[in-house]
mmCIF file of the protein (N, C-alpha, C, O) and its ligand, coordinates in Angstrom:
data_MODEL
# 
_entry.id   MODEL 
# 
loop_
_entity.id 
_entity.type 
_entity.pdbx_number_of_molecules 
1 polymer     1 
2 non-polymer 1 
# 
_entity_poly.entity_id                      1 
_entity_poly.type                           'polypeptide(L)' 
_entity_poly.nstd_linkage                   no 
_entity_poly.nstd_monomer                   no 
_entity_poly.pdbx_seq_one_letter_code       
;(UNK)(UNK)(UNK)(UNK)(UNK)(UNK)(UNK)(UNK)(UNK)(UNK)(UNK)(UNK)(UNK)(UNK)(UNK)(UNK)
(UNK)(UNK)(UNK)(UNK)(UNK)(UNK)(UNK)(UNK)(UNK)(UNK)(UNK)(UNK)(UNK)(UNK)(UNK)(UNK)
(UNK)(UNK)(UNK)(UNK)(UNK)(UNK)(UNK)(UNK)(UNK)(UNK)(UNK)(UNK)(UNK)(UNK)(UNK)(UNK)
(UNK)(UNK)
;
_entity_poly.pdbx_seq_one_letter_code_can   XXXXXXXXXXXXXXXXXXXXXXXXXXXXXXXXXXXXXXXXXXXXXXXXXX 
_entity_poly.pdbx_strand_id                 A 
# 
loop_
_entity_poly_seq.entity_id 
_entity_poly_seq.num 
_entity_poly_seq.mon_id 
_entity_poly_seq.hetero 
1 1  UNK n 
1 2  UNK n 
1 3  UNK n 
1 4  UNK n 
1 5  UNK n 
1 6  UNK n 
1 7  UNK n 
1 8  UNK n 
1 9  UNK n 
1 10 UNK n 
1 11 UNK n 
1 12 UNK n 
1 13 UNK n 
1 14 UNK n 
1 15 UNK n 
1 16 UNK n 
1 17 UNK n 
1 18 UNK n 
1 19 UNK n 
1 20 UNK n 
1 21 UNK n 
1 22 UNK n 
1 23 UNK n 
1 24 UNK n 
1 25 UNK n 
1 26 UNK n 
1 27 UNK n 
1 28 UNK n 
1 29 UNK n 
1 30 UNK n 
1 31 UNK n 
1 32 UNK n 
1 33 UNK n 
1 34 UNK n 
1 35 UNK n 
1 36 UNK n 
1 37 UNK n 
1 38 UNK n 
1 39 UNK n 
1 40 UNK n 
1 41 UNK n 
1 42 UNK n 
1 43 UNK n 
1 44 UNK n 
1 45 UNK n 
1 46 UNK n 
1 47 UNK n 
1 48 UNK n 
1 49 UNK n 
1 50 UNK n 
# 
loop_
_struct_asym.id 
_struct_asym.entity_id 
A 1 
B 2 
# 
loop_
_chem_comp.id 
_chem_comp.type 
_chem_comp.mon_nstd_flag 
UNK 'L-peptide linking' . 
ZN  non-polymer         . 
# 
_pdbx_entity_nonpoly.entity_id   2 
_pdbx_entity_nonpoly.name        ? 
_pdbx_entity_nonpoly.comp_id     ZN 
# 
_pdbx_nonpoly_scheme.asym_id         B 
_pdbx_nonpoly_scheme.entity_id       2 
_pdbx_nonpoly_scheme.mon_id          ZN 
_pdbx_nonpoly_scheme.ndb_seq_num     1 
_pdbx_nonpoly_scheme.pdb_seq_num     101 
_pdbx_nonpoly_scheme.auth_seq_num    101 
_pdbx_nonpoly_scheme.pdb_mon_id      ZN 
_pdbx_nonpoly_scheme.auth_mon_id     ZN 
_pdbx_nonpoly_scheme.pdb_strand_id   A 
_pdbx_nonpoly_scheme.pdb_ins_code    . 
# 
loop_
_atom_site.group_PDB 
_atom_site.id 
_atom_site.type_symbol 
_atom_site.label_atom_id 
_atom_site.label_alt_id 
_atom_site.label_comp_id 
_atom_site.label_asym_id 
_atom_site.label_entity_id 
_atom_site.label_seq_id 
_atom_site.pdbx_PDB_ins_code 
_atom_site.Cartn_x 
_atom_site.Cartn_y 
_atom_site.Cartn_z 
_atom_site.occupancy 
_atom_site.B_iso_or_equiv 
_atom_site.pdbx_formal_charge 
_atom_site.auth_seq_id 
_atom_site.auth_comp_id 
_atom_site.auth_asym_id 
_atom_site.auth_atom_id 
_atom_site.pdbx_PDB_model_num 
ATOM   1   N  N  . UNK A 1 1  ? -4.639  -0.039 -46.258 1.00 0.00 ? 1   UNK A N  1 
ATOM   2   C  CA . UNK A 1 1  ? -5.475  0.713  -47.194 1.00 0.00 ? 1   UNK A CA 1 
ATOM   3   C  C  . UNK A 1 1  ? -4.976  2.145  -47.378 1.00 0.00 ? 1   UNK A C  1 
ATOM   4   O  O  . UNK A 1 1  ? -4.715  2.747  -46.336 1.00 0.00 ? 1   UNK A O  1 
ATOM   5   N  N  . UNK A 1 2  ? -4.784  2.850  -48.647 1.00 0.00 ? 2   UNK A N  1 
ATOM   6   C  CA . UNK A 1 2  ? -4.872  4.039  -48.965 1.00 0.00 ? 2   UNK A CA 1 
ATOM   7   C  C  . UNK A 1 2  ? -6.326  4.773  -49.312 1.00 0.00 ? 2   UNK A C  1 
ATOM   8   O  O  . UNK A 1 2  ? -7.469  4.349  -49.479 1.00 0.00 ? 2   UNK A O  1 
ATOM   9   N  N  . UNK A 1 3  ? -5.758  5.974  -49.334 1.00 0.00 ? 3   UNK A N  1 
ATOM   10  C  CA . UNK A 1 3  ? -7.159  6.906  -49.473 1.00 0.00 ? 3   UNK A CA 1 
ATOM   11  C  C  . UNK A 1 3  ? -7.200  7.319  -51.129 1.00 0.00 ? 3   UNK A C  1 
ATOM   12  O  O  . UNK A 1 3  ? -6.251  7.788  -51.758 1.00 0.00 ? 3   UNK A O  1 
ATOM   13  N  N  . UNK A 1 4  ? -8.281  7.077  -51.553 1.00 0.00 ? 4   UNK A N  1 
ATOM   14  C  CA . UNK A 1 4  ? -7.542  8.344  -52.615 1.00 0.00 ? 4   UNK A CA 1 
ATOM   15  C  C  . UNK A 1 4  ? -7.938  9.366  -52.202 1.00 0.00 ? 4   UNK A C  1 
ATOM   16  O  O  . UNK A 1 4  ? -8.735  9.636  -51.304 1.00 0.00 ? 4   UNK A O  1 
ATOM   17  N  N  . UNK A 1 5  ? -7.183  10.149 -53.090 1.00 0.00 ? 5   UNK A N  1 
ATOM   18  C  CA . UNK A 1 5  ? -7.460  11.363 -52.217 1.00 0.00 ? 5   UNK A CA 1 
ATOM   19  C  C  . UNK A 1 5  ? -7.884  12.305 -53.169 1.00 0.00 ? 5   UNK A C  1 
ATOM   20  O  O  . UNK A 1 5  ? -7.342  13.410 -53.171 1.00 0.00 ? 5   UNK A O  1 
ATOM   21  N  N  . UNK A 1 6  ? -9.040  11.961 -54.229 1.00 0.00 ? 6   UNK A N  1 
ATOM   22  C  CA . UNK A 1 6  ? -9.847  12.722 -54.835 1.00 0.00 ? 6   UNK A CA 1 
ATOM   23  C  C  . UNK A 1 6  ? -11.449 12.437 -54.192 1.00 0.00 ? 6   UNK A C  1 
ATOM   24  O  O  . UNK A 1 6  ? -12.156 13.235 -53.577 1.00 0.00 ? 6   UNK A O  1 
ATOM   25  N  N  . UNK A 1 7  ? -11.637 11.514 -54.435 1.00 0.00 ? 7   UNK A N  1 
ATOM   26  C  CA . UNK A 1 7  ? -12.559 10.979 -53.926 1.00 0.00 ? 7   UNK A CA 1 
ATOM   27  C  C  . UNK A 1 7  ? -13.307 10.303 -52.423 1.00 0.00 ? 7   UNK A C  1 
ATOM   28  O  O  . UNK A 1 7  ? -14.398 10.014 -51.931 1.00 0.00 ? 7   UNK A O  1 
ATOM   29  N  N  . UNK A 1 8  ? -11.876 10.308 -52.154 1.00 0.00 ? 8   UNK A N  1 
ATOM   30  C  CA . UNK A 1 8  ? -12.073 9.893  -50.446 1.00 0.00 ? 8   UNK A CA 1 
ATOM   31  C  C  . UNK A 1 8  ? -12.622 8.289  -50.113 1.00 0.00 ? 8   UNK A C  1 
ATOM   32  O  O  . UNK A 1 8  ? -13.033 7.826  -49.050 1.00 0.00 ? 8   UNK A O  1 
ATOM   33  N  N  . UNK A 1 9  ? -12.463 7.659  -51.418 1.00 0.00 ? 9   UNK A N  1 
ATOM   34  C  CA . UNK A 1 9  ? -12.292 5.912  -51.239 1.00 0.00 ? 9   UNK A CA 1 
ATOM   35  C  C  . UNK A 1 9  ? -11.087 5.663  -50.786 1.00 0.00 ? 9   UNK A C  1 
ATOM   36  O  O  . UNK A 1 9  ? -10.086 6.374  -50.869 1.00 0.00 ? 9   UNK A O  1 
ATOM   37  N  N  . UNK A 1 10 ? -11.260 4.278  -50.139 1.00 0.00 ? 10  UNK A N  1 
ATOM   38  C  CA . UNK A 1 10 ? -10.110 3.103  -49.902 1.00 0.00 ? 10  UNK A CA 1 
ATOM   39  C  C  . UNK A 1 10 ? -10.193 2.574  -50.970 1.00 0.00 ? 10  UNK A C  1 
ATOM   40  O  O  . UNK A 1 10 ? -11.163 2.136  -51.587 1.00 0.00 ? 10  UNK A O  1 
ATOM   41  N  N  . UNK A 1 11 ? -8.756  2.634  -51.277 1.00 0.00 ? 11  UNK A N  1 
ATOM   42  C  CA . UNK A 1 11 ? -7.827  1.739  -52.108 1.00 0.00 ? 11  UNK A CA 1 
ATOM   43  C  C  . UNK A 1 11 ? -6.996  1.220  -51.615 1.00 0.00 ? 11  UNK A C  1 
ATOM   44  O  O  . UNK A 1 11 ? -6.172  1.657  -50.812 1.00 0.00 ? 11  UNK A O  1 
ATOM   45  N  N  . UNK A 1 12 ? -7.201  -0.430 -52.323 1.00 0.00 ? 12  UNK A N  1 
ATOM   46  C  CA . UNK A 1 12 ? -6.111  -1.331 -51.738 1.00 0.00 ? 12  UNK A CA 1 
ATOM   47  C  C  . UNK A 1 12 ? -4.505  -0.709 -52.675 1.00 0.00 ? 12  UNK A C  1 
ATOM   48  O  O  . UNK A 1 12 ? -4.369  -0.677 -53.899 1.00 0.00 ? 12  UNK A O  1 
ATOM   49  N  N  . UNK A 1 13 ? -3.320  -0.216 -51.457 1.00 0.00 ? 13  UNK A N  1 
ATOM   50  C  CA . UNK A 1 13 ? -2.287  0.178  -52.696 1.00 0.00 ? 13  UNK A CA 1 
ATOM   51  C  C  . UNK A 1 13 ? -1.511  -1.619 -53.217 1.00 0.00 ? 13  UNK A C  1 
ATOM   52  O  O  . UNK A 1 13 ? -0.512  -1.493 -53.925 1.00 0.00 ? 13  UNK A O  1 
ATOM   53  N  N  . UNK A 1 14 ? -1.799  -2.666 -52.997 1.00 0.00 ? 14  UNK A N  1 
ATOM   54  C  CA . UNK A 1 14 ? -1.463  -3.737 -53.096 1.00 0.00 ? 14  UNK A CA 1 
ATOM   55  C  C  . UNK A 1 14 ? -2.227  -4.331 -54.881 1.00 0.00 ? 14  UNK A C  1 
ATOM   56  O  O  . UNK A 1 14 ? -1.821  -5.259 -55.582 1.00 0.00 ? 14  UNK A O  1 
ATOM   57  N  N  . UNK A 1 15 ? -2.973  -3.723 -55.049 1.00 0.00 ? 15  UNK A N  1 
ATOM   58  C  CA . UNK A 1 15 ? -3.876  -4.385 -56.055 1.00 0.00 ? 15  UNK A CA 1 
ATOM   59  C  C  . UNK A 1 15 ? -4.596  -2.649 -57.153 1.00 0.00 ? 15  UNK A C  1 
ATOM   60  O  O  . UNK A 1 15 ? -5.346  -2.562 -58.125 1.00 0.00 ? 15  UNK A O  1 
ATOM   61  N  N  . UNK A 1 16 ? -3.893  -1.648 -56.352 1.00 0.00 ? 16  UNK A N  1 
ATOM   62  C  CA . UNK A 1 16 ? -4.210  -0.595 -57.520 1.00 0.00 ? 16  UNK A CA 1 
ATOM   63  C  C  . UNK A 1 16 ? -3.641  -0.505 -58.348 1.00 0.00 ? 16  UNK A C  1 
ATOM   64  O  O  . UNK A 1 16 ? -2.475  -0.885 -58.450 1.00 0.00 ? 16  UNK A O  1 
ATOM   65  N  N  . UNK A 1 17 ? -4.627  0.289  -59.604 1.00 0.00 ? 17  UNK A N  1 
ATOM   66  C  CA . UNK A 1 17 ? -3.987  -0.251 -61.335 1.00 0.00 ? 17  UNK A CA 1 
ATOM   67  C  C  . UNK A 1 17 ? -3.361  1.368  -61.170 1.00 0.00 ? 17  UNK A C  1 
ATOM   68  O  O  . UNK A 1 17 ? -2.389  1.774  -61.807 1.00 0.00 ? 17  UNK A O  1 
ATOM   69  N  N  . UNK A 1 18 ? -4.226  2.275  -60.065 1.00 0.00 ? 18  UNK A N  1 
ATOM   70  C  CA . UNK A 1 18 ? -3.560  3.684  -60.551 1.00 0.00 ? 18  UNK A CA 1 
ATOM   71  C  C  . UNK A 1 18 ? -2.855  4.642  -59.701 1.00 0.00 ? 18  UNK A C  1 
ATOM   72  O  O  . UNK A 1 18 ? -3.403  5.347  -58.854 1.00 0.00 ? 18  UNK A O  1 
ATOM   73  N  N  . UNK A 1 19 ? -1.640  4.628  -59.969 1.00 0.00 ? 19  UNK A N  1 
ATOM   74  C  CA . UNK A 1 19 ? -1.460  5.266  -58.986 1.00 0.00 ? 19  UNK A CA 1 
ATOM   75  C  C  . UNK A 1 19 ? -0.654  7.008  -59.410 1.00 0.00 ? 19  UNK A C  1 
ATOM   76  O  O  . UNK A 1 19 ? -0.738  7.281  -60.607 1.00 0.00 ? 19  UNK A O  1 
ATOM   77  N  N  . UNK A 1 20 ? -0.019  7.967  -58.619 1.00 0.00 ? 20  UNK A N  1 
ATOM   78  C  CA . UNK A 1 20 ? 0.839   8.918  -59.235 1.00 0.00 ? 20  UNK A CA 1 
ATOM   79  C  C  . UNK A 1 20 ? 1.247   9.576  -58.426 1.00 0.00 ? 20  UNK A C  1 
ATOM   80  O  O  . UNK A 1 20 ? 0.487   10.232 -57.714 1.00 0.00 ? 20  UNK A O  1 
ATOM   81  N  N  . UNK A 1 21 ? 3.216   9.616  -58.216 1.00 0.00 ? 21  UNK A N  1 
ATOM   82  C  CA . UNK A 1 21 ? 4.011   9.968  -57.593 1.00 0.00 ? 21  UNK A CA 1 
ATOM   83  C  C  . UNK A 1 21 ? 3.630   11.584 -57.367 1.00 0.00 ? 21  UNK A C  1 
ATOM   84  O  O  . UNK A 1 21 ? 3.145   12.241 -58.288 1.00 0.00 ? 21  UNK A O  1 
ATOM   85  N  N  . UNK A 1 22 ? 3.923   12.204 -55.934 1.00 0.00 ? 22  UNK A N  1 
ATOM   86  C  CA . UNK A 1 22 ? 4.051   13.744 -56.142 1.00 0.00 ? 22  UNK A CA 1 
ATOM   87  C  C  . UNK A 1 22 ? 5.054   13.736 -54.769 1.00 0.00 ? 22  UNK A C  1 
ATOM   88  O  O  . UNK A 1 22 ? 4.893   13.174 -53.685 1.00 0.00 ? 22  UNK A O  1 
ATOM   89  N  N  . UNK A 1 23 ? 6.279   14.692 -55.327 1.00 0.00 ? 23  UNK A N  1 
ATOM   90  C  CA . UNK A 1 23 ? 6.840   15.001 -54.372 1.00 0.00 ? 23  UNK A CA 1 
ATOM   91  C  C  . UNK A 1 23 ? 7.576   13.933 -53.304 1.00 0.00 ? 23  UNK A C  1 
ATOM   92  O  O  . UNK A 1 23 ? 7.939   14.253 -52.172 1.00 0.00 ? 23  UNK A O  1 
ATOM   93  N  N  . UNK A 1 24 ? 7.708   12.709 -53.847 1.00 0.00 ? 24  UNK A N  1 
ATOM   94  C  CA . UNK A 1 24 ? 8.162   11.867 -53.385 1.00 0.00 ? 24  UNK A CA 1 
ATOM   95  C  C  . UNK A 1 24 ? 7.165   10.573 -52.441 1.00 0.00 ? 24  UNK A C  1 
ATOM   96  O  O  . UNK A 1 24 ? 7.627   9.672  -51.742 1.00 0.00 ? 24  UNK A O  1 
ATOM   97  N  N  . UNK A 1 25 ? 5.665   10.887 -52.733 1.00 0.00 ? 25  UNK A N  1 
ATOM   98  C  CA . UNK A 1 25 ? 4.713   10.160 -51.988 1.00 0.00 ? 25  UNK A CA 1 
ATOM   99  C  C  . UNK A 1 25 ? 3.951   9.568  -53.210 1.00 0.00 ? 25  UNK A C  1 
ATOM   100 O  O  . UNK A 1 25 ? 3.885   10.143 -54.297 1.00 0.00 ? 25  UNK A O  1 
ATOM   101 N  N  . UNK A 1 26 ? 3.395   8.391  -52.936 1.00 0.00 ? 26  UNK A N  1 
ATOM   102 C  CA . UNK A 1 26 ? 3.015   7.848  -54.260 1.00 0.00 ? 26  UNK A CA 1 
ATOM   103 C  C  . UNK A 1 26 ? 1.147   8.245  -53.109 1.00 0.00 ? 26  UNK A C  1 
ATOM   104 O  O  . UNK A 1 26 ? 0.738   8.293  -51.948 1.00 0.00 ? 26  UNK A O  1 
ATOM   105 N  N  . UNK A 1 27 ? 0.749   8.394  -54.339 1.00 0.00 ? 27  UNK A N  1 
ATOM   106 C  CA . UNK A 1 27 ? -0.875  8.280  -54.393 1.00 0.00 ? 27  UNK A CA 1 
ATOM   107 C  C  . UNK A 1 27 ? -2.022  7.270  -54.885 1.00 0.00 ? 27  UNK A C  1 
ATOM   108 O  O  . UNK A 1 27 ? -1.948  7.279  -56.114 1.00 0.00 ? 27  UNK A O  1 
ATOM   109 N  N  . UNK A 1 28 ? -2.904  6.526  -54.539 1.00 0.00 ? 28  UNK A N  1 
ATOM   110 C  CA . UNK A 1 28 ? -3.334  5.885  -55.048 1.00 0.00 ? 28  UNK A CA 1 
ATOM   111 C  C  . UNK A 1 28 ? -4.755  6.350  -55.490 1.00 0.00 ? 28  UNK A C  1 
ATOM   112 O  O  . UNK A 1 28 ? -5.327  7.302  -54.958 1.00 0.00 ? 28  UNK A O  1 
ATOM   113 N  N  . UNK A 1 29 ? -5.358  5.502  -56.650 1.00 0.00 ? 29  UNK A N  1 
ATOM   114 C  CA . UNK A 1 29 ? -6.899  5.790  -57.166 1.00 0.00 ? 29  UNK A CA 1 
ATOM   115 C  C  . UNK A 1 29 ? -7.806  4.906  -57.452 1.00 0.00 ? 29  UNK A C  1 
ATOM   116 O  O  . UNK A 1 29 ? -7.593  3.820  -57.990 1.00 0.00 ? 29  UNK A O  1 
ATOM   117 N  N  . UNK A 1 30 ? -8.444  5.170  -57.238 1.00 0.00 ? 30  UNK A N  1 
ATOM   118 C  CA . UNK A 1 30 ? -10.285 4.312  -57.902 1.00 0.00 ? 30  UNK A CA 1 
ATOM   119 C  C  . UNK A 1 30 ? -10.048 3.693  -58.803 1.00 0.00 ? 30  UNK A C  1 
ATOM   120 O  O  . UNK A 1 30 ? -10.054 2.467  -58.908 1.00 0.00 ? 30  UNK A O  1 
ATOM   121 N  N  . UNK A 1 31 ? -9.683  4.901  -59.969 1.00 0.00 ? 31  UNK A N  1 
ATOM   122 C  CA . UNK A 1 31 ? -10.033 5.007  -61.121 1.00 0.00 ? 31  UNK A CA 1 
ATOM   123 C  C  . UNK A 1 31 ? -9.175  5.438  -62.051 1.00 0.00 ? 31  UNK A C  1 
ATOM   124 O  O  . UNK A 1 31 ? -8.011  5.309  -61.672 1.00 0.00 ? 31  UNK A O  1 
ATOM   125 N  N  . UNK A 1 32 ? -9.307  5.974  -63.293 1.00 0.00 ? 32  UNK A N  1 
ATOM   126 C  CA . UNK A 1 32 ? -8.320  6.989  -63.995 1.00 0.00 ? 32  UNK A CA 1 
ATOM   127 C  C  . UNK A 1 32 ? -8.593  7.975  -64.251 1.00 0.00 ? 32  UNK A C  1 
ATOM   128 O  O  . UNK A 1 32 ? -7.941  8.876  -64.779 1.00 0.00 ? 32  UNK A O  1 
ATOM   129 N  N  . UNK A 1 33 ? -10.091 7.904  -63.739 1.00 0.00 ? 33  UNK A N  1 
ATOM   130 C  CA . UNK A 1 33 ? -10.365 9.164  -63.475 1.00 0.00 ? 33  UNK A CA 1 
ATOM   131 C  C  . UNK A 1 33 ? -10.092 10.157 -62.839 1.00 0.00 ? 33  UNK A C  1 
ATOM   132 O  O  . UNK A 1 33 ? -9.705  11.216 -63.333 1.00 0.00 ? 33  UNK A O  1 
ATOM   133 N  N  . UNK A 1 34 ? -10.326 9.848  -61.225 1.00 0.00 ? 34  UNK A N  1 
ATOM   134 C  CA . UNK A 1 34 ? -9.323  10.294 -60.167 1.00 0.00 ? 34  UNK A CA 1 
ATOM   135 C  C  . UNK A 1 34 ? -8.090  10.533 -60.672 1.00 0.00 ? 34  UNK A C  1 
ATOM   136 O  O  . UNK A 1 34 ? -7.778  11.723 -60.685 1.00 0.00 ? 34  UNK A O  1 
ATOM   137 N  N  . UNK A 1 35 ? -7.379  9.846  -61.047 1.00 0.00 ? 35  UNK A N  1 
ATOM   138 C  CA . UNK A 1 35 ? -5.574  10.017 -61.392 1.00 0.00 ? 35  UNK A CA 1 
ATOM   139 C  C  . UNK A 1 35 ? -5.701  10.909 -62.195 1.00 0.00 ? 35  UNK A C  1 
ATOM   140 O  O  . UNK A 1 35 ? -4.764  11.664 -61.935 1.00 0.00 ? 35  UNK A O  1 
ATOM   141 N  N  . UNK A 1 36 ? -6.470  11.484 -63.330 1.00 0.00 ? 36  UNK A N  1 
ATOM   142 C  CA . UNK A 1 36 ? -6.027  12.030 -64.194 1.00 0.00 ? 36  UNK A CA 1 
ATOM   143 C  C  . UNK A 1 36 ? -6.521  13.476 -63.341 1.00 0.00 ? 36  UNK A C  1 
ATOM   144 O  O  . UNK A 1 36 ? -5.950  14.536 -63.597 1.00 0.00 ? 36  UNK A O  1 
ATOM   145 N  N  . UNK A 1 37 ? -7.594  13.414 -62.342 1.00 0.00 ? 37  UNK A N  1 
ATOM   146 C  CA . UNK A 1 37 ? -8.085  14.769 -61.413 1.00 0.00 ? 37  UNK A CA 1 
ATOM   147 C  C  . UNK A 1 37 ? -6.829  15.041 -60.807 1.00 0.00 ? 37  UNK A C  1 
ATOM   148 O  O  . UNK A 1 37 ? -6.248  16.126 -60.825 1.00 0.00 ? 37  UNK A O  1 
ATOM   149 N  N  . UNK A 1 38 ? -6.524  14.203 -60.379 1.00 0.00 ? 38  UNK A N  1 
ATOM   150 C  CA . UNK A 1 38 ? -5.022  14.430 -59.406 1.00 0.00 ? 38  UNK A CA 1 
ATOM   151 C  C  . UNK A 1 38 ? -3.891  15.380 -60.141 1.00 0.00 ? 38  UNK A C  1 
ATOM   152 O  O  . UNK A 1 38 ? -3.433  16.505 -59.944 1.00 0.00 ? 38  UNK A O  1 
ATOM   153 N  N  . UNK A 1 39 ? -3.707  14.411 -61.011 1.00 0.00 ? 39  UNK A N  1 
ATOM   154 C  CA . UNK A 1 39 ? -2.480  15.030 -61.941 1.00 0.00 ? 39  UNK A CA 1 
ATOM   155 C  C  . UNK A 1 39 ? -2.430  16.217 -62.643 1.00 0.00 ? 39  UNK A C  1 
ATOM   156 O  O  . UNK A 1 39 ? -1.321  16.545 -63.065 1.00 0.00 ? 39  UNK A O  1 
ATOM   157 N  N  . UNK A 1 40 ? -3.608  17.118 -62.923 1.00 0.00 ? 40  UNK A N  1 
ATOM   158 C  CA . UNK A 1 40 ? -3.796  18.043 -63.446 1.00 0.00 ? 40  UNK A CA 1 
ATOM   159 C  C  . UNK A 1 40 ? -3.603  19.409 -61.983 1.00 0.00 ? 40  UNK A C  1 
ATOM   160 O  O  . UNK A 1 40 ? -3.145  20.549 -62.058 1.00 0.00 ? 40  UNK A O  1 
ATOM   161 N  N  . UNK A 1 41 ? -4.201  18.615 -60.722 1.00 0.00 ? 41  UNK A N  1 
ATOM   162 C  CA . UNK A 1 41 ? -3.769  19.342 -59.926 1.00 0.00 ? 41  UNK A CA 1 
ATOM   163 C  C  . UNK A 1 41 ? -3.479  18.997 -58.268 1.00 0.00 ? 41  UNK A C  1 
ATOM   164 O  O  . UNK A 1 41 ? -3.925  19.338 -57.172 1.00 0.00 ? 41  UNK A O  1 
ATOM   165 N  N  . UNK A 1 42 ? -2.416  18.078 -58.837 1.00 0.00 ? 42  UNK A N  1 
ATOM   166 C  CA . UNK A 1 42 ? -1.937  17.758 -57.500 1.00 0.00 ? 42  UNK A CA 1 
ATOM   167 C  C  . UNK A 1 42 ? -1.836  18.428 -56.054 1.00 0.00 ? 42  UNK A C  1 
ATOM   168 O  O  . UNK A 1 42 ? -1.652  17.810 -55.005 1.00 0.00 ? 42  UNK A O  1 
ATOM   169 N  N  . UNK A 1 43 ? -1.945  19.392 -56.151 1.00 0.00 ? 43  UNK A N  1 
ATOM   170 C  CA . UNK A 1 43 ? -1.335  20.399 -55.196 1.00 0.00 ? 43  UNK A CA 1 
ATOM   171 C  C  . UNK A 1 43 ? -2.270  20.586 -54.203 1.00 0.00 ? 43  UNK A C  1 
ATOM   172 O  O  . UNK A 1 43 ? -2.127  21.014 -53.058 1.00 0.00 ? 43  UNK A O  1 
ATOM   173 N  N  . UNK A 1 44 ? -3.587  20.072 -55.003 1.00 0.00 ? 44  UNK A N  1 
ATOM   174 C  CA . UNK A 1 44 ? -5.062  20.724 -54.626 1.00 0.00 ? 44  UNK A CA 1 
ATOM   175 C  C  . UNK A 1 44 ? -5.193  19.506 -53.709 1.00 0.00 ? 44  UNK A C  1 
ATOM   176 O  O  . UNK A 1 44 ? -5.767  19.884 -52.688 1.00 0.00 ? 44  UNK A O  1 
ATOM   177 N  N  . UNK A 1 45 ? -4.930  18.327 -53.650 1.00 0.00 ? 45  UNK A N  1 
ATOM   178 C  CA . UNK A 1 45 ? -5.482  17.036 -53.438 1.00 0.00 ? 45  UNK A CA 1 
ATOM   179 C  C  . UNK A 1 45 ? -4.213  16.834 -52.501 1.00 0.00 ? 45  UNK A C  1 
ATOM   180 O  O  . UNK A 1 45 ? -4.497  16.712 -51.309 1.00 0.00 ? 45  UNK A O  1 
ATOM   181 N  N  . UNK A 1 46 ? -3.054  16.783 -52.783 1.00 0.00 ? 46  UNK A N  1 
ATOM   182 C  CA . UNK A 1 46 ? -2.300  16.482 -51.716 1.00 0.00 ? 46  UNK A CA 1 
ATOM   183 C  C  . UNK A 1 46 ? -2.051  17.183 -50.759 1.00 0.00 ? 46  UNK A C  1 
ATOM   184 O  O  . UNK A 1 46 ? -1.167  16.860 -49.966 1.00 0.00 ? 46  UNK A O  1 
ATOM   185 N  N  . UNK A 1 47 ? -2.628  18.073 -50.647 1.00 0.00 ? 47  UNK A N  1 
ATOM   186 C  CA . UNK A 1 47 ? -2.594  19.276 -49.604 1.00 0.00 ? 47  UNK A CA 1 
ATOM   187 C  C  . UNK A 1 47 ? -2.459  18.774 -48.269 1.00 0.00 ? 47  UNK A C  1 
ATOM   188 O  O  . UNK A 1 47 ? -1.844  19.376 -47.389 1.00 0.00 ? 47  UNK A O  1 
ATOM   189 N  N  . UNK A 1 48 ? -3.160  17.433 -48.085 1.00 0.00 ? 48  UNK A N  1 
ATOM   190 C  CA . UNK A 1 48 ? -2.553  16.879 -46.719 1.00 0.00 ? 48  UNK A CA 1 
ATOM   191 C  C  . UNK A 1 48 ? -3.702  16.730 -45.043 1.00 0.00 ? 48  UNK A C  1 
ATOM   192 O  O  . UNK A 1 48 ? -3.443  17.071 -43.889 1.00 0.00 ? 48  UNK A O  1 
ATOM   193 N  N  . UNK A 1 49 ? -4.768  16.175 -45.552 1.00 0.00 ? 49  UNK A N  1 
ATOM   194 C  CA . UNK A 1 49 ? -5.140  16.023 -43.974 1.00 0.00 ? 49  UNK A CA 1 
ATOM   195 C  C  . UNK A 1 49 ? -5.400  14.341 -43.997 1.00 0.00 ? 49  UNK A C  1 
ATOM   196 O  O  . UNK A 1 49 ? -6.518  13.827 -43.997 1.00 0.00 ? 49  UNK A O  1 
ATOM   197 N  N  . UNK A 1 50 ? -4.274  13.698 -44.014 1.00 0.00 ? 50  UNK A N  1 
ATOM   198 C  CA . UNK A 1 50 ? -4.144  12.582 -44.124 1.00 0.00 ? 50  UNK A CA 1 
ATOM   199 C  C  . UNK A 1 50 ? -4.106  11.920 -42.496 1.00 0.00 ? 50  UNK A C  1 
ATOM   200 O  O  . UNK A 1 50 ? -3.972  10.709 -42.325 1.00 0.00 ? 50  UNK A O  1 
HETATM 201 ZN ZN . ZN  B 2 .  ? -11.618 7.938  -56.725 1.00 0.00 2 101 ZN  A ZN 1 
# 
């Protein structure tokens, strides 16, 4: 399981529709919603207490 990491759900990364590369780590999402939160500011979200 992945996290997303806007929202702080498990996502299966096996069966997610969304996902978005940063920095060489792929991310997974809920939604496209999330993804599109992400992508506007990645920096904020991957910050890392994984
Ligand atoms: Zn989400």
């Amino acid at each position: 399981m992945a996290k997303d990491p806007v929202c702080g759900m498990n996502v299966d990364e096996r069966t997610a529709k969304f996902k978005s590369e940063y920095k060489g780590k792929f991310y997974y999402f809920c939604s496209g919603h999330c993804k599109e939160t992400f992508d506007k500011n990645p920096a904020k979200y991957a910050g890392g207490h994984m």
